[in-house]
N, C-alpha and C positions, 0 to 999 in steps of 0.2 A: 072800041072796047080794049080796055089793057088786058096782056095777059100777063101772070104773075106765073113763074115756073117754078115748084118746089123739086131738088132732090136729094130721095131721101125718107121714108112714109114711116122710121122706128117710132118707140114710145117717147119719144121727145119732140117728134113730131105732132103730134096730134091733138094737142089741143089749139095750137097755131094753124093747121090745116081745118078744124073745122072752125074756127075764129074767122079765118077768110072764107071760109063757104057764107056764112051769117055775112060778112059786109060783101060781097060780090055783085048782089042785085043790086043795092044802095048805092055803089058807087061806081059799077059797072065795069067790073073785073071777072075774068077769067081765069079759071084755076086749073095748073096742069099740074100734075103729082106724077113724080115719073121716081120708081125703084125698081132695082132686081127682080124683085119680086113683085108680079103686078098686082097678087091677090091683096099682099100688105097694103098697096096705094090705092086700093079699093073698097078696103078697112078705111082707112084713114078716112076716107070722101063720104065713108058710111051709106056707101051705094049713091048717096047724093050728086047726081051729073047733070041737074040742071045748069049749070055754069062753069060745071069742073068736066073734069075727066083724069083718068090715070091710065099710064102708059109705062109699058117696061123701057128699061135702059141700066144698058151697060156702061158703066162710069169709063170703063177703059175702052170703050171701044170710041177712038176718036173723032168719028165721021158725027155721028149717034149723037155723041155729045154736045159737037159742035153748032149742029142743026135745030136739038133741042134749045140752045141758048139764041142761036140764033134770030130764031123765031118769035122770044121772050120780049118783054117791056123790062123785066127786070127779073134778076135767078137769086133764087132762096138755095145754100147748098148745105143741107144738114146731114154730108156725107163723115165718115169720120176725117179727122184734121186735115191725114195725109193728102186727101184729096182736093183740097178745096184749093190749092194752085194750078189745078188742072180747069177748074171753070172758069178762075180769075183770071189766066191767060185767056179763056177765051171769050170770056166778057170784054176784055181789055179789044182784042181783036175786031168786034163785031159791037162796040161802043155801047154794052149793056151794064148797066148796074148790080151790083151784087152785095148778098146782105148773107152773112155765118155769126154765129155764137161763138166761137172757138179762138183761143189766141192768135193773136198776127205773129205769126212764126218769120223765121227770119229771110227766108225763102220771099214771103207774102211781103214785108215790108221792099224788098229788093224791087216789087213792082210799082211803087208810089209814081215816079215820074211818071212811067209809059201810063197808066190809069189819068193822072191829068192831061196829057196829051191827049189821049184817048176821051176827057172831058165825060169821067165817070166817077163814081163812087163806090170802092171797096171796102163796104162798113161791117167791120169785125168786132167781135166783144159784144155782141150785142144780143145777151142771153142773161142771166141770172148773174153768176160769178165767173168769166166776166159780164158784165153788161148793167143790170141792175145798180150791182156796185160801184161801178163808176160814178153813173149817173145821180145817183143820190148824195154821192161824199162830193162831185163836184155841185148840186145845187147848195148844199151849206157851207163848203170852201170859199167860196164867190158871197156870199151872204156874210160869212163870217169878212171878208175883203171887206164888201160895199159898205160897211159901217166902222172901217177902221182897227179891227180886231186882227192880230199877232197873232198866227196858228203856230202853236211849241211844241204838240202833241195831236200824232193821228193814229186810230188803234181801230181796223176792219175785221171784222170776224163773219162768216156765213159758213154753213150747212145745211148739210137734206138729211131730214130723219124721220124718222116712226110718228106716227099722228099720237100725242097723249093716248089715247081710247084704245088705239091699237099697240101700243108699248105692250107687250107681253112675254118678253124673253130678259134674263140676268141680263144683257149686252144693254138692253135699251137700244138696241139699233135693229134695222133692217135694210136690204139693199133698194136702193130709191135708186139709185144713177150706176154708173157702169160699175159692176162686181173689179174687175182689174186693177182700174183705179184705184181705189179702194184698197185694195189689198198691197198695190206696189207705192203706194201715199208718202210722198216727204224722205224716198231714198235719195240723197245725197244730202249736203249741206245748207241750212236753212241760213238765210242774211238779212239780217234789218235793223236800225238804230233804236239804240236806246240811248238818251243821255248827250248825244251828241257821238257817240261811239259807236262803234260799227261791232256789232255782236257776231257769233257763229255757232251754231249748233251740228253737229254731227247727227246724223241718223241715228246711231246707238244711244244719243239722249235725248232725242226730240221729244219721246211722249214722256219724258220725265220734269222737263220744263215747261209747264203748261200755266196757261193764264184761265183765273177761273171769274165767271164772269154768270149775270143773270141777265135773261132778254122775257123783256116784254112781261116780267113775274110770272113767267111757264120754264123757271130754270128748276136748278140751277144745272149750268154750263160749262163746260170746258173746253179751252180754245188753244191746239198747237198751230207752232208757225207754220208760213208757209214758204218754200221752198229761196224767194226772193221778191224782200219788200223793194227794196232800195230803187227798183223801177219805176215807183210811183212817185217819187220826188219830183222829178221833172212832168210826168205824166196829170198828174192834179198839181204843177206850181207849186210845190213844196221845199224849194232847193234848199233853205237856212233851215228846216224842220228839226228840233231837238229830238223828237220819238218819232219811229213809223214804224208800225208791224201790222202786215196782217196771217191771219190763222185761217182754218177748219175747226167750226164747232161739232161738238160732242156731248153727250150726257156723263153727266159725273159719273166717275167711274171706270172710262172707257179706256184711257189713254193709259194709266196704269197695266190692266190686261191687255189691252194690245202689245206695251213695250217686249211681254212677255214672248209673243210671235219674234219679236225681233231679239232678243237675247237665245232664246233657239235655232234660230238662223232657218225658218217657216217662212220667209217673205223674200228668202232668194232667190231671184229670176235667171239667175246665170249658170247653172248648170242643173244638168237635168238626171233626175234618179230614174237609175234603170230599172224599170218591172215588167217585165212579159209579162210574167207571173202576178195573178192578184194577188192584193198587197192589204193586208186589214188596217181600218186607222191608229187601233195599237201600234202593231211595227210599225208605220209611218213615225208617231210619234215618237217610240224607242231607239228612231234612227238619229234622232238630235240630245237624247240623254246619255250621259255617261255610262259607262258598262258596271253594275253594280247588281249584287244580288239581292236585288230589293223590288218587290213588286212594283209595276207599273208606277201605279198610283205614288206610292211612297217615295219612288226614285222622282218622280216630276217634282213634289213637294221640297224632298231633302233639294233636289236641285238647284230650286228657285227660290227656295225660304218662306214656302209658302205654306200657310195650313190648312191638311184637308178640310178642316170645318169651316173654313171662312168664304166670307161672298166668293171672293177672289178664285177660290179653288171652284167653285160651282158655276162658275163663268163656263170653265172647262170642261168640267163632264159634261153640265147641259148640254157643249157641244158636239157630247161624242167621241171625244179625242183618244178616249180609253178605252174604245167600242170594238166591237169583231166585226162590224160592220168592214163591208168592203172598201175600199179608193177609187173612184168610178174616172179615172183617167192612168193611161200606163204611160210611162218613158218621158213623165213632165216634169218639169221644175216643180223645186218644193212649195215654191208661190203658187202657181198652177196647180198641185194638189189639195193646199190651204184653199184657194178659191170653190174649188169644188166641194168641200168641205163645209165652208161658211155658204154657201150660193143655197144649199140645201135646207138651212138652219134659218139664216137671215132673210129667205126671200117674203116677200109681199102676199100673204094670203089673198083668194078674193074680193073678201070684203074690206078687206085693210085698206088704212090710206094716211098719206103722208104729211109731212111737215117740211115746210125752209123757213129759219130763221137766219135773219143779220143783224148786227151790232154795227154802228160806228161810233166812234168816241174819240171826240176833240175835246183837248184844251187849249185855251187860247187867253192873250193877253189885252184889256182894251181899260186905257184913259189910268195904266194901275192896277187893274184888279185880274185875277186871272179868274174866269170862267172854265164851265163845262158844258158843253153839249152831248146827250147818250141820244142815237137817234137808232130804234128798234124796226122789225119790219118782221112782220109770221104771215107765215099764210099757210093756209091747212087746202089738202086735196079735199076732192069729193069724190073719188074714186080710185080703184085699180090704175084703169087709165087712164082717166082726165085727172091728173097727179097736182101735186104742192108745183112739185121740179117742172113736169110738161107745161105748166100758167107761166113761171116763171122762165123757163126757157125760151116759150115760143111767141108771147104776147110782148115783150117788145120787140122784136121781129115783125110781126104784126103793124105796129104801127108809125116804125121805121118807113117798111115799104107804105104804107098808107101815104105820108108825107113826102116822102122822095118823088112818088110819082105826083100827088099835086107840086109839087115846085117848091115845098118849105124847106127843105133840107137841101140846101147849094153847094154844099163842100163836094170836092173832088179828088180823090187819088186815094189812098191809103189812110182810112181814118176809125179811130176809135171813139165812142160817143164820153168825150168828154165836154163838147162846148154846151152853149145855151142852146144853141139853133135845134140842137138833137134834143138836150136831157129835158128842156120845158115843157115841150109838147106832148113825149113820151111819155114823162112821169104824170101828167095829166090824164094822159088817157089811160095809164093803167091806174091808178085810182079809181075810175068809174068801174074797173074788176074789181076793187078792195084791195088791193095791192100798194099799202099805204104805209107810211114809217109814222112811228111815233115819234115826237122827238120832247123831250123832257132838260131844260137847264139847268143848270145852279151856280 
């Protein structure tokens, strides 16, 4: 009986966790869920221990850990990123397999060799964005190869948003994946070609340069960059590529009010306001406006050029930002008080449920003619917690480890699912969830 060690039992977890409870019997897997918290890994199993079990563990405590993977056929770590070089070394050590959604940091690429030697597979990116993404732009990269066709033009866009039904707020958004995120999104310098030229965006114009776009006819869209395309040239075989960019989609609208946080200077994480003292979100607010004898209200407007009467300003109030309402964190950054601010506003009622939408978009040249391909991808949650994001997070996860442990998947060392051996199978089997891209030429 293999066992499969998950750790890790958050909402990102869980529809991966109970996906392998459903094939355990079938294929005759073992599921060990091991968190901090063992009540959470006991959520997750949903009491289910015919085949699983959940167990506490301390990620740092290094005996604990060691033991846990040791005993493993192969380790799922859906710890956050920092940690996932702490199981990789010890997969590497004790020649177990390992499977995370999270980028290959540079840390994690430094182990490639020792992981071949070791005649293992540390497979990263293999979640939504990244993960899904890849895997889909590299089946019609290769497609678009196999029959001769020039790629001049590659344009990726994906996010997590509000399900249609539940869109209910001016923002058109809600928080689906980590609030922090979110909120510290696209500081520094965004890079990617257009034209053959190498572009730059500043964070102070990011959300001012935006690509608007429709997915799937449930738009319209809008798409900022993201922090650094020019990675994927090599990474999808793109080296002579005329365009490459990819973004964060959005609802129309979004990107505008947002820039607005950031002309305030509300999404600064580097130093931290002092309050003992409760602090209303008025003065919060009044601490980033000029000093002028003009109410509230009026001072944000004159500030920003904005009109009380317009969407734009109702963004705002709806949020409260003008409110005597208290600040429910003291002595944080003003990003850290914006989140708590928005976490209140944007979160996920219970009945609510979410959306991920992706875009890819090739042009390419064949025999003379230049072509397009728009290839879409939605998928809507069914729940609180069996989310859009949690499907797409954890289900090719899912069926990564399904294939590594039958023998399909051969690679070894430090690998992201760009080849066939990975994306064919994958993309198959999440199709049989609906997890399917449209794709539409011309």
């Amino acid at each position: 009986m293999k066992k499969i060690h998950v750790i890790g039992a958050g909402r990102s977890s869980l529809v991966m966790i109970r996906t392998f409870l459903s094939l355990c019997k079938k294929n005759n897997w073992f599921l060990v869920v091991a968190d901090f918290n063992k009540d959470l890994a006991l959520n997750a199993l949903d009491n289910n221990v015919q085949f699983a079990k959940a167990i506490k563990l301390d990620i740092n405590n290094d005996e604990a850990r060691r033991d846990f993977v040791k005993d493993s056929d192969i380790v799922i770590s859906m710890l956050p990123a920092v940690y996932h070089i702490l199981v990789a070394k010890d997969c590497i050590d004790y020649s177990k397999p390992m499977v995370t959604a999270s980028y290959v940091s540079n840390d994690m690429k430094k182990l490639d060799k020792a992981a071949k030697n070791a005649d293992v597979i540390l497979l990263n990116e293999m979640g939504l964005d990244p993960g899904i993404d890849h895997m889909s732009a590299m089946k019609i990269i290769n497609e678009i190869k196999s029959f001769g066709g020039s790629i001049t033009s590659f344009k990726s866009f994906c996010g997590g948003l509000v399900h249609p039904e539940y869109d209910d707020n001016p923002w058109n958004y809600k928080f689906t994946w980590n609030p922090r995120n979110v909120v510290l999104a696209g500081q520094g310098t965004a890079l990617y070609i257009d034209g053959k030229q190498h572009k730059y965006i500043p964070y102070n114009n990011l959300y001012k340069r935006i690509e608007n776009l429709d997915v799937d006819d449930c738009g319209p869209f809008e798409a900022y960059a993201n922090r650094n395309s020019l990675q994927y040239k090599n990474q999808y075989g793109l080296k002579n590529i005329d365009t490459i960019i990819r973004g964060t989609i959005r609802k129309k609208g979004f990107c505008e009010a947002w820039n607005i946080f950031i002309e305030l200077g509300m999404t600064d994480d580097s130093y931290v306001i002092n309050n003992s003292n409760k602090l209303k979100i008025s003065e919060f607010t009044n601490l980033f406006l000029p000093n002028k004898s003009l109410k509230i209200k009026d001072n944000f407007c004159s500030f920003l050029n904005i009109k009380i009467n317009s969407e734009l300003f109702n963004k705002f109030e709806w949020l409260g930002l003008f409110s005597n309402d208290y600040v429910e964190v003291f002595n944080a950054t003003p990003a850290q008080v914006l989140q708590s601010i928005l976490e209140k506003k944007w979160k996920l009622n219970s009945n609510d449920k979410d959306m991920v939408v992706m875009q890819h978009q090739f042009k390419y040249n064949l025999s003379g003619f230049e072509k397009q391909i728009i290839s879409d991808l939605v998928v809507y949650g069914d729940s609180r917690e069996e989310t859009a994001m949690a499907k797409t997070v954890g289900l090719p996860i899912v069926f990564a480890v399904k294939h590594i442990l039958n023998g399909n998947i051969k690679q070894k060392g430090v690998v992201i699912p760009v080849s066939e051996e990975i994306y064919i199978p994958v993309l198959e089997e999440l199709s049989t969830f609906g997890i399917v891209f449209r794709e539409k030429t011309s």
